[in-house]
SEFI-842557 format. One line per 4 residues: number of its first residue (from 1); their letters; for each residue z, y, x of N, C-alpha, C. Coordinates in steps of 0.02 Angstrom, whole numbers, plus 50000, padded with zeros to 5 digits. Each point is the difference from the previous one (the first is absolute). Example, Ala and Ser with C-alpha at 12.3 -4.5 7.8 and 13.67 -1.06 7.14 Angstrom:
1	AS	50390,49716,50660,50000,50059,49955,50000,50060,50045  49964,50053,49982,50003,50059,50042,50037,50055,49961
END
This chain:
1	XXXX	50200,44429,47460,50054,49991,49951,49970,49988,49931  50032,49948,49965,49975,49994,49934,49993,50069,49943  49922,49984,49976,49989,50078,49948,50074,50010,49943  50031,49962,49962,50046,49998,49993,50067,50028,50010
5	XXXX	50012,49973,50070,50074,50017,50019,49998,50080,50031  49927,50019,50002,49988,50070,50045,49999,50028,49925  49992,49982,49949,49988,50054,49943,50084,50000,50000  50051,49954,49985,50060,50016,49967,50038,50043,50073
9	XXXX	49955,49988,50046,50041,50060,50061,49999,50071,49988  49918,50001,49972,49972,50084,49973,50040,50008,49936  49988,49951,49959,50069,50036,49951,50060,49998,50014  50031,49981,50029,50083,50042,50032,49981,50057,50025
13	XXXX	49956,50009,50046,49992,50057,50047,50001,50066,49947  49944,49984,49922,49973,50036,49973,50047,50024,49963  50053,49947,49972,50059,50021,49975,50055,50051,50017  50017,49985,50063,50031,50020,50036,49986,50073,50030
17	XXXX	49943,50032,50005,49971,50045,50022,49996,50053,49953  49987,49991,49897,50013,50023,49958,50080,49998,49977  50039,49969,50036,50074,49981,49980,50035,50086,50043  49947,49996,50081,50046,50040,50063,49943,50100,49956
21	XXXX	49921,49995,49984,50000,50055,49994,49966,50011,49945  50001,49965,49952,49992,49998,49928,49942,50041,49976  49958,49999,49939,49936,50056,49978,49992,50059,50071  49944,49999,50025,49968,50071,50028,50020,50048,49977
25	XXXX	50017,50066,50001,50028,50048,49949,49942,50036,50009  49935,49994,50042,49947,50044,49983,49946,49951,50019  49912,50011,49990,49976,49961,50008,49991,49945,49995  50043,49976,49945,50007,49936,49968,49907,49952,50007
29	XXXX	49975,49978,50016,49926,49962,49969,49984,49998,49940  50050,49964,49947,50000,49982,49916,50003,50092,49985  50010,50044,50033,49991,50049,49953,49939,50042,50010  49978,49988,50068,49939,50014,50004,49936,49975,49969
33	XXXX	50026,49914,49994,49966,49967,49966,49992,50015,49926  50058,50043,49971,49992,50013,49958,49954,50064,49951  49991,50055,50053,49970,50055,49998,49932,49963,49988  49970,49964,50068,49930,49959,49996,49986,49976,49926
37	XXXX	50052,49962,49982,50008,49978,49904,49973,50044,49963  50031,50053,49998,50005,50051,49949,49934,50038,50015  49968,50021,50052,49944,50028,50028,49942,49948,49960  50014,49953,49994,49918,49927,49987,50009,50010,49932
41	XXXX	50055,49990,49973,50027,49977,49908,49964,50078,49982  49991,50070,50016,50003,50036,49954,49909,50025,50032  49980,49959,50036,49920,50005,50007,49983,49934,49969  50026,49950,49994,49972,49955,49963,50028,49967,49911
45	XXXX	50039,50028,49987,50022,49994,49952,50020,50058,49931  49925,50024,49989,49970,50028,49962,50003,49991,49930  50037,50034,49947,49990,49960,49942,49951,50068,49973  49965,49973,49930,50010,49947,49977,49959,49946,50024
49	XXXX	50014,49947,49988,49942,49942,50059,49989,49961,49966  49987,49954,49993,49992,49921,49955,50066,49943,50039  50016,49937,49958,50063,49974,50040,49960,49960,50032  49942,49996,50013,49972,49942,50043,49994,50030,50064
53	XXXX	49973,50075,50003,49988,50041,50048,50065,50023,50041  50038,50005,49964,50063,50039,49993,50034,49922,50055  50007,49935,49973,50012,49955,50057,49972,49996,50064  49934,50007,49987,49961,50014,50069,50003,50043,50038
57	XXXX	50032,50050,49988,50003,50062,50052,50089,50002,50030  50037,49961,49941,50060,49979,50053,49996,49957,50047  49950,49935,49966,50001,49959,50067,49961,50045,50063  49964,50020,49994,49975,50019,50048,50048,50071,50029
61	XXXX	50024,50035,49976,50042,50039,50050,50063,49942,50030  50023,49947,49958,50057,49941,50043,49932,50001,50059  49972,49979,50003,49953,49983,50057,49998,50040,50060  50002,50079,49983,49972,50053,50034,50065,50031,50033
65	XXXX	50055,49985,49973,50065,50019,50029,50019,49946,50044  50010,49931,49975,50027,49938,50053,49942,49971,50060  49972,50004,49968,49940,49961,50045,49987,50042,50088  50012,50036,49996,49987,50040,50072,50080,49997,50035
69	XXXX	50040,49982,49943,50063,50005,50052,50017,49912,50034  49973,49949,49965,49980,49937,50010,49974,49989,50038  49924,50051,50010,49962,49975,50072,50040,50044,50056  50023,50049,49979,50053,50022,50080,50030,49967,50027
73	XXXX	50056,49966,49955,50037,49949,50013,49965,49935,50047  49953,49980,49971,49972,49951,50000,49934,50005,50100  50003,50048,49998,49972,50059,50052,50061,49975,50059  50041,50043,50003,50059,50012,50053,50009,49912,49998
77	XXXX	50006,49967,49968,50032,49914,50014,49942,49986,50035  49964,50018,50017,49939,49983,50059,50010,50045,50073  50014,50063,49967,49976,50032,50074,50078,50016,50019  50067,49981,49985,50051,50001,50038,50028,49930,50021
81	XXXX	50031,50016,50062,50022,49938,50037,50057,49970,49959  50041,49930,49994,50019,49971,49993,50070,50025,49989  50035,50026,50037,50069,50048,49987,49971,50074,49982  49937,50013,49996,50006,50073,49949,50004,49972,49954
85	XXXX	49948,49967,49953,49983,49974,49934,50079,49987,49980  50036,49942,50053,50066,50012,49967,50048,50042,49973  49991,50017,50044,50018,50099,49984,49990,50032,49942  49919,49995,49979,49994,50035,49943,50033,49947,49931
89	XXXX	49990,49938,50005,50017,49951,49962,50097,50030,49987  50023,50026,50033,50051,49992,49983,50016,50108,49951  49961,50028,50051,49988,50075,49968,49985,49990,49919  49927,49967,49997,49989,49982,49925,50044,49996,49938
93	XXXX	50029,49913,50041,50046,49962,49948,50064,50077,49972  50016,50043,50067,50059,50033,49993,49989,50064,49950  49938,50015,50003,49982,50062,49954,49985,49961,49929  49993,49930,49982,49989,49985,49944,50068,49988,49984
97	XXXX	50045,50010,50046,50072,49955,49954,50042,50087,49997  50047,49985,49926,50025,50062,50000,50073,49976,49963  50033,49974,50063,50057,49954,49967,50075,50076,50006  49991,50031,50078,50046,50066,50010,49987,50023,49932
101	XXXX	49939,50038,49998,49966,50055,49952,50030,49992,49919  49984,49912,49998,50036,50005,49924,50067,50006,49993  50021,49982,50058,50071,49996,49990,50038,50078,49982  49985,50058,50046,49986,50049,49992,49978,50043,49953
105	XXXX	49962,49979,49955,49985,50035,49923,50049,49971,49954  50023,49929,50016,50040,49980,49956,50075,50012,50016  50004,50013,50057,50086,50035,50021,50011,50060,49968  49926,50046,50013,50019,50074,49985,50008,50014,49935
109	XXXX	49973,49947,49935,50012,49985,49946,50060,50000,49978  50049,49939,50026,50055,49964,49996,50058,50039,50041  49978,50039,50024,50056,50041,50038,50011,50071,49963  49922,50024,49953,50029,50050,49957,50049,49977,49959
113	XXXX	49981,49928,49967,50011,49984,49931,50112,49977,50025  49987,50009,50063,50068,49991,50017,50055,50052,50009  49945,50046,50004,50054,50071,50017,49995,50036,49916  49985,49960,49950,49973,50037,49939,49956,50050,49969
117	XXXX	49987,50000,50066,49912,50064,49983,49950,49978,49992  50006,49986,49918,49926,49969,49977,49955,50039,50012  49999,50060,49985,49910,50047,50009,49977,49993,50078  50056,49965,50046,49978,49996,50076,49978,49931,49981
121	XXXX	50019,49949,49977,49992,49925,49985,49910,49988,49958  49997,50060,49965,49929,50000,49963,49944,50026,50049  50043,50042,50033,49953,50035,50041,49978,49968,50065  50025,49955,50018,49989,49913,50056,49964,49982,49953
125	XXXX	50031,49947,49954,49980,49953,49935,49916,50029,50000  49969,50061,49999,49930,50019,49979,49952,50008,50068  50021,49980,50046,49965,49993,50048,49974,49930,50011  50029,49950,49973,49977,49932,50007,49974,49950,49935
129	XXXX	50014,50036,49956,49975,49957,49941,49956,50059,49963  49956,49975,49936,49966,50053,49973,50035,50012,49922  50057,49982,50002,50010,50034,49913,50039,50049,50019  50000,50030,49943,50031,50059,49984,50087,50018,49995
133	XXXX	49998,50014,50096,50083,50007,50008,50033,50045,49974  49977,50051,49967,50057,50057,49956,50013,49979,49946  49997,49944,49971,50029,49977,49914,50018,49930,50030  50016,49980,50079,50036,49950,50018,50085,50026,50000
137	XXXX	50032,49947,49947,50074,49992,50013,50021,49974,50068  50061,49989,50007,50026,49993,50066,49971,49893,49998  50019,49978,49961,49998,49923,50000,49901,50004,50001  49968,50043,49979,49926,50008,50000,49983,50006,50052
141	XXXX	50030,50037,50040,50013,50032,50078,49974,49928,50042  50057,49967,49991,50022,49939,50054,49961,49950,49988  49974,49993,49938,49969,49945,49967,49919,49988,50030  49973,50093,50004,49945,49996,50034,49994,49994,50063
145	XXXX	50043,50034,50025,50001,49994,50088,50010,49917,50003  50024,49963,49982,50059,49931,49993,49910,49945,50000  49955,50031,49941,49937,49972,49999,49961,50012,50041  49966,50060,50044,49983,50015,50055,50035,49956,50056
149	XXXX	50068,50000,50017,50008,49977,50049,49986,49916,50012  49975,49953,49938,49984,49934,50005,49931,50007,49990  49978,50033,49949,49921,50005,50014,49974,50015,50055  50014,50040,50030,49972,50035,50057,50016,49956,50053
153	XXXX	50050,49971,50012,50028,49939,50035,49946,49956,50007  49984,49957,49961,49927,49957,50006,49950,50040,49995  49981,50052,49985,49940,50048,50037,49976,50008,50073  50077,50046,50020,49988,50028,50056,50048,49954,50055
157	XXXX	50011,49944,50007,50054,49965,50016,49980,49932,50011  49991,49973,49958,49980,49924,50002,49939,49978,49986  49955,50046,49952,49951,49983,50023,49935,50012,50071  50056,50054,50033,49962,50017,50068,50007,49947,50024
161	XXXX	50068,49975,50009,50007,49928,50062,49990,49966,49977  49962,49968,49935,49966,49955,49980,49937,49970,50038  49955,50073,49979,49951,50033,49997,49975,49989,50092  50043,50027,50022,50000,49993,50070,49987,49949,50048
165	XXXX	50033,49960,49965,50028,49921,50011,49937,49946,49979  49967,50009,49962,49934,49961,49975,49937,50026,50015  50013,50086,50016,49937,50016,50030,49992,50049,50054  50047,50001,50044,50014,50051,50064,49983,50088,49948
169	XXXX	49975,50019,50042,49979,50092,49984,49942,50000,49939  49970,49976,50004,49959,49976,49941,50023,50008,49944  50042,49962,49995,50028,49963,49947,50059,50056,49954  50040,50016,50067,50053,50071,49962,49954,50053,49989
173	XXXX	49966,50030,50040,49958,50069,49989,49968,49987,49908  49986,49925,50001,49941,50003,49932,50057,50006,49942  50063,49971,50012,50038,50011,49960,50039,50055,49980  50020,50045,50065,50014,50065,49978,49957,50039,49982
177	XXXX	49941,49991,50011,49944,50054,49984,49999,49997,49935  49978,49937,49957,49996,49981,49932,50038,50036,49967  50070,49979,50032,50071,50009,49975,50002,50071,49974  50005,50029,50065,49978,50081,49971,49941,50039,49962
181	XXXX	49946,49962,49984,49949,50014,49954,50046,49983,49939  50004,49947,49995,50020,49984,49938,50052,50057,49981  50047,50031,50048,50077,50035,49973,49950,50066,49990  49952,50026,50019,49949,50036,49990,49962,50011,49929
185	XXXX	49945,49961,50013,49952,49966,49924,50031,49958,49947  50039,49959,50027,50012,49963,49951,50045,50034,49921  49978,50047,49987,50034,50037,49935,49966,49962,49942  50033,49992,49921,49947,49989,49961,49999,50051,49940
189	XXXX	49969,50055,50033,49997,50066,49993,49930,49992,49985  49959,50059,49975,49896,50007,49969,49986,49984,50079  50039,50060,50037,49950,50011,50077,50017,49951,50028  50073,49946,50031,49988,49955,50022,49992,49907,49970
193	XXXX	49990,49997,49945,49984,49937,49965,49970,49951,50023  49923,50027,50003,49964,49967,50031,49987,50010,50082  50013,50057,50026,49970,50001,50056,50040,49980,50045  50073,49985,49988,50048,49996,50034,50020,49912,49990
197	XXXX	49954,49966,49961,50004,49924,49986,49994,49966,50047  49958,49996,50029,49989,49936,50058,50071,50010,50065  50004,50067,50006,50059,49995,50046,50056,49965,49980  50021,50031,49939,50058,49980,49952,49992,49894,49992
201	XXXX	49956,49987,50002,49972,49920,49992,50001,49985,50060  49990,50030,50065,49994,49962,50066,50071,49999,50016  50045,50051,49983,50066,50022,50030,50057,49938,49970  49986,49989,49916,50014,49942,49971,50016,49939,50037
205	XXXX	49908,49994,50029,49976,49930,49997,50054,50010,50086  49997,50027,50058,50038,50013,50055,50067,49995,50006  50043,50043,49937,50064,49992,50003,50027,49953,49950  49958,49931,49988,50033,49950,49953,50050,49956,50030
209	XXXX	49972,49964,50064,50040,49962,50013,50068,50041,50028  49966,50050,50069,50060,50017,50010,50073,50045,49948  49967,50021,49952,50052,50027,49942,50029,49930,49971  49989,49955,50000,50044,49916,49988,50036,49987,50044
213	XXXX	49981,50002,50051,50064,49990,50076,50036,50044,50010  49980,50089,49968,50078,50053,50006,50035,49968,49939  49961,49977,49953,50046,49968,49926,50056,49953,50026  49952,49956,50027,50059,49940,50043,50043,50028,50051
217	XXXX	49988,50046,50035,50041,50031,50058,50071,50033,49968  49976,50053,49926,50069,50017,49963,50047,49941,49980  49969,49966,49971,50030,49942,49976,50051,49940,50030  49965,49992,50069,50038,49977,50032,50070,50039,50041
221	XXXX	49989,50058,49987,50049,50053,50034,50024,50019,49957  50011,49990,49944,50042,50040,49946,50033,49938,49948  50003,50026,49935,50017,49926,49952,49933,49975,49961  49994,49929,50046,49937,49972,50013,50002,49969,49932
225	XXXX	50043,49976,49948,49975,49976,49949,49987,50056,49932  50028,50060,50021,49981,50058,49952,49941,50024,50025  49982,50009,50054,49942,50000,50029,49943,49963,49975  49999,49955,50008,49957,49941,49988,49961,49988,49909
229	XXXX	50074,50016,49969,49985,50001,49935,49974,50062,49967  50015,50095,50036,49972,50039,49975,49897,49992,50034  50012,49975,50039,49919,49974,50053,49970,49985,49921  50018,49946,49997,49972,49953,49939,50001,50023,49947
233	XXXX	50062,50029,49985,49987,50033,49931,49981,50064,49975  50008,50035,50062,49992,50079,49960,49927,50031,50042  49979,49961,50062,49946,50050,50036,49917,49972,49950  49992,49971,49975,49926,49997,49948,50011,50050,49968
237	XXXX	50053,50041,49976,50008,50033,49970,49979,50091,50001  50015,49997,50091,49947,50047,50017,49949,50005,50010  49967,50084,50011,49925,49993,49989,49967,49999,50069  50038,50012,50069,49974,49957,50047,50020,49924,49999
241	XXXX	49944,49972,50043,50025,49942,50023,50039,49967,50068  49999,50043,50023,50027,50007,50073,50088,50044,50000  49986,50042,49958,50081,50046,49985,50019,49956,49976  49988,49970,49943,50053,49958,49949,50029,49965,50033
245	XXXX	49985,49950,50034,50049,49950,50062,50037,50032,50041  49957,50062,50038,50036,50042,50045,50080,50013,49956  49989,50066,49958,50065,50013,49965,50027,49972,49968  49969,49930,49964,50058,49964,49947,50062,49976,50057
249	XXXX	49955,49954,50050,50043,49951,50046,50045,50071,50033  49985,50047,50040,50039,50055,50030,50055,50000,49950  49994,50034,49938,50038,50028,49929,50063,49939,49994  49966,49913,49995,50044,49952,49994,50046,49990,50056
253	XXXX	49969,50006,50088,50043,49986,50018,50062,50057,50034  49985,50046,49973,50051,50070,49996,50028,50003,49946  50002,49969,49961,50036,49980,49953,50029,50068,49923  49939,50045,50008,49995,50065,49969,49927,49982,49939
257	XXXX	50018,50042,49957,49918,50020,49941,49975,50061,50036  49932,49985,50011,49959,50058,50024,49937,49982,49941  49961,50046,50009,49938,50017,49963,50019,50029,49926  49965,49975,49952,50012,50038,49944,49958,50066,49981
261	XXXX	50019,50057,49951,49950,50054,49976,50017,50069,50070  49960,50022,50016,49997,50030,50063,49955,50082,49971  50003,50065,50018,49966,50044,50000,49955,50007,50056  49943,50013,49987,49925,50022,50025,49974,50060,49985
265	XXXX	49967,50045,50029,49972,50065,49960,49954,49999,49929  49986,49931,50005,49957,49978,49942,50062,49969,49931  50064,50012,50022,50037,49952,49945,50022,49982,50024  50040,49960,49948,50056,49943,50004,49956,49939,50026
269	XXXX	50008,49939,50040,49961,49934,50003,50058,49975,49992  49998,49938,49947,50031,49938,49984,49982,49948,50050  50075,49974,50047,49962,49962,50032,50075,49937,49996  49984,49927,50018,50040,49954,49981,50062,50007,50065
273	XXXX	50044,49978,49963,50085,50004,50035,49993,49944,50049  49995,50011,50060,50028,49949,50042,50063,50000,50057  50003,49937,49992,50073,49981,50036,50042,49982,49944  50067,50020,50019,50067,49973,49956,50048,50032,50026
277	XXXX	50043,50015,49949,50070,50034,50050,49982,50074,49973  50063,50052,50040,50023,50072,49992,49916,50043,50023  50012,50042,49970,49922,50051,50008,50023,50046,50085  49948,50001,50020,49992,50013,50066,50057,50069,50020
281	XXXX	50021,50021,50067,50031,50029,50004,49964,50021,50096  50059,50064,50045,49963,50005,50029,50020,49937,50065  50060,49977,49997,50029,49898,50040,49933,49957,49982  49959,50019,49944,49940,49944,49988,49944,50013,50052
285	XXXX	49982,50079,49995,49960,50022,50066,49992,49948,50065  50076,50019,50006,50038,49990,50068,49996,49900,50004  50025,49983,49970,49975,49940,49998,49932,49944,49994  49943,50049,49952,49941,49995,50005,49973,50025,50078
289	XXXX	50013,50045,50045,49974,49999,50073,50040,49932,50009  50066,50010,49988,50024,49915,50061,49951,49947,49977  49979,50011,49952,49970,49919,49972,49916,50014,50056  49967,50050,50014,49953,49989,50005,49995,49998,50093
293	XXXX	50087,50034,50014,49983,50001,50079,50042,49908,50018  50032,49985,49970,50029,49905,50022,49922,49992,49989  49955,50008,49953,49958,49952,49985,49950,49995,50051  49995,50075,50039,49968,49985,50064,50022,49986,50043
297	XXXX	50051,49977,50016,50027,49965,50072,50027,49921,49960  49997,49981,49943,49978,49935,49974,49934,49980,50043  49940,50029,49964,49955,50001,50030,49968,49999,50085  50031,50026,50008,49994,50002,50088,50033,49942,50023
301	XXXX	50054,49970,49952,50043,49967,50049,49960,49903,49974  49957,50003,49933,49970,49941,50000,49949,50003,50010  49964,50044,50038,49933,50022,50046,50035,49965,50063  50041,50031,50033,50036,49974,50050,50011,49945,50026
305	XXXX	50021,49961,49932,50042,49948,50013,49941,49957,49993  49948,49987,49974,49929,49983,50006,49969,49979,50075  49983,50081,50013,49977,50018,50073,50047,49966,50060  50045,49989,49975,50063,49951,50057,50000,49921,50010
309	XXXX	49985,49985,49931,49949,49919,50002,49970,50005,50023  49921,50046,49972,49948,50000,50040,50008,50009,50065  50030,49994,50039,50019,50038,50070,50020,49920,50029  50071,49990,49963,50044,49917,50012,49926,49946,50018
313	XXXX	49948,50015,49928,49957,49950,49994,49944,49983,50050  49995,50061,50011,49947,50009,50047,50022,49987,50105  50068,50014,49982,50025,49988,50083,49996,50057,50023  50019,50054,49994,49992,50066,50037,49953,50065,49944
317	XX	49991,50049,50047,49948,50074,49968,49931,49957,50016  49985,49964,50072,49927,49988,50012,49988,49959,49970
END
């Protein structure tokens, strides 16, 4: 069967499988993976250091954390048969996608903010984002969850089946691994500045294109010319390059202002208004998951509809 039409099979399967039993509730991998993180960063990332040194010892713990889970990977696609490997190909893709899971932090959000119990709404709200949910108002509330749920969308969402899609297990593992270094190191904090750089730059350089195609995915699913125009006009404006498209286009085609001055334990951060329209509420939540779960069965369905030519073109599977 074409490499192709067998990948957009593993992503339904993979979809579908996180749709029926959603995040592990124990033993997750990414959190084990994460302990491993935190175990390397605080033997190798020593201050005070020099910033030349101080780069070199992050790249080299990125090295010392991904690199052995690469050759496993890379291991088992040799020594399992043809329907195991598939097997795991589809296990993989399913532990990198966390389409239930977000939906789920962002319900339990939107369902306080519905019954009016904000200190329950802050108290969700601070499990998924990092500012400071006790000096969040109720519209602060929704606004962050509302940004999580599109950011995180092309994170944990679209850029897996990207990712997947251009480079089988390879390809997602290097991207979630990064992914989570970076949500890790990437602070620009004394201790993680430098040492946490090259991740923060690989994770960039990884989630560029695909953070342009969740841009285009909101856009086309929402109001595509408010969309289009906050894309253009308001995401240079942030200080990622990958968020700014993500949330302007999300923000435009939900047709709400998100971003703006936000609390952190460090302060207030000034950050630029995007979108247009009424300030977030907890229907924006709720609408920010619809935007990101159509956008994956968009997706599946012009994977599909692809793999069905290829199929027409070819005269059959053989």
């Amino acid at each position: 069967m074409n490499v192709f039409i067998l990948s957009v099979f593993i992503c339904l399967a993979a979809v579908l499988l996180d749709r029926w039993l959603g995040e592990p509730r124990r033993w997750h991998p990414l959190v084990g993976f994460g302990h491993l993180v935190t175990w390397v960063e605080k033997r190798l990332n020593r201050l005070p250091q020099r910033k030349s040194r101080s780069i070199l010892s992050g790249l080299l713990g990125l090295l010392l954390v991904v690199s052995p889970v690469l050759l496993v990977a890379e291991l088992l696609r040799w020594l399992l048969a043809d329907w195991g490997y598939l097997m795991l190909q589809v296990l993989v893709l399913y532990l990198a996608l966390s389409i239930r899971g977000l939906t789920e932090h962002g319900r339990a959000v939107s369902e306080a903010l519905h019954r009016g119990d904000l200190e329950g709404a802050r108290e969700q709200v601070g499990r998924i984002v990092s500012r400071k949910a006790s000096d969040l108002n109720e519209h602060g509330v929704a606004g962050a969850a509302s940004e999580s749920m599109l950011e995180n969308g092309a994170d944990a969402v679209f850029a897996s089946l990207f990712w997947f899609l251009v480079a089988g297990i390879p390809g997602v593992l290097l991207h979630r691994l990064v992914n989570t270094l970076d949500a890790m190191w990437g602070y620009r904090s004394e201790r993680y500045l430098y040492f946490g750089r090259i991740a923060a730059r690989l994770d960039d350089a990884l989630n560029w294109v695909p953070a342009r195609l969740t841009a285009l995915t909101y856009g086309l699913l929402g109001h595509r010319q408010l969309a289009w125009q906050c894309w253009r006009t308001q995401a240079p404006q942030w200080d990622s390059p990958n968020a700014g498209p993500v949330m302007a286009a999300g923000a435009g085609a939900l047709g709400v202002s998100l971003g703006g001055p936000a609390p952190y334990a460090s302060g207030i951060r000034q950050r630029p208004v995007l979108g247009q329209g009424p300030v977030a509420s907890a229907e924006t939540i709720d609408a920010a998951i619809g935007l990101v779960q159509r956008g994956v069965w968009l997706w599946l369905g012009v994977l599909g509809l692809i793999a069905a030519i290829a199929v027409i073109a070819r005269g059959g599977f053989l």
